[in-house]
N, C-alpha and C positions, 0 to 999 in steps of 0.2 A: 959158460957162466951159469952158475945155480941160483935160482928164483929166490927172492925174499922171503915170500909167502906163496902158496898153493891154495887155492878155493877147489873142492871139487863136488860136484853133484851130480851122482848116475855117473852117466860115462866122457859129460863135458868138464872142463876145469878153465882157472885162471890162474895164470901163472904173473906174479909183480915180480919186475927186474928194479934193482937203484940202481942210478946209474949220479956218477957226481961228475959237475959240470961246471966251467968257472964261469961268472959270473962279474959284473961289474961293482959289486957288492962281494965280492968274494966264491969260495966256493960254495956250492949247494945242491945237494941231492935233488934228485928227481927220477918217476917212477913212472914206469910203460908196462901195461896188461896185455898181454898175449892170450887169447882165448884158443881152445881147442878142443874137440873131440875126438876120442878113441874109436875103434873100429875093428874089427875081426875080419883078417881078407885069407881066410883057409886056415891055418895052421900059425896064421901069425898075428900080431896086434900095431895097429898102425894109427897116423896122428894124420887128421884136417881143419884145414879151417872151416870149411862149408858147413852148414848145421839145417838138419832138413825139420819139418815142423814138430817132428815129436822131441827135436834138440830144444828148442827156443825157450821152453818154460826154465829148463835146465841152466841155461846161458842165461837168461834175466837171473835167476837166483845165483850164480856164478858173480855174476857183474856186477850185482848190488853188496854182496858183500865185500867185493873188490870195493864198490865206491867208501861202503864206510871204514873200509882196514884203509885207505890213501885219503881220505877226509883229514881222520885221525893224525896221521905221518905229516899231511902237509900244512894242517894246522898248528902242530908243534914247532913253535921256533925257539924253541930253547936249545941252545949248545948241548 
């Protein structure tokens, strides 16, 4: 499945999936951040979750712009 939106800073990112879900009111989107950092292990480039302290500043500005791109989305209730 390919992300909605991608945030990325340095070498951490946020990835928004929608996912639609039924509801007792109908259907309705809804949206899960996956967060991650890239990595160089020899000759190749790899993905974790773990984020060591020079990650963090990266993952907050990752995350907040996460919050305001799904603020946005989930504020919208127009068809």
């Amino acid at each position: 499945m390919k992300p909605e939106k991608v945030f990325r800073v340095g070498l951490v990112s946020a990835s928004i999936f929608k996912n639609e879900v039924e509801t007792a009111n109908g259907k309705r989107d809804m949206r899960n951040v996956t967060l991650q950092r890239r990595y160089h292990d020899g000759e190749e480039w790899k993905n974790a979750s773990s984020l060591g302290l020079a990650e963090l500043p990266q993952a907050l500005a990752v995350l907040d712009l996460s919050l305001r791109y799904l603020s946005t989305k989930e504020a919208d209730v127009t068809p």
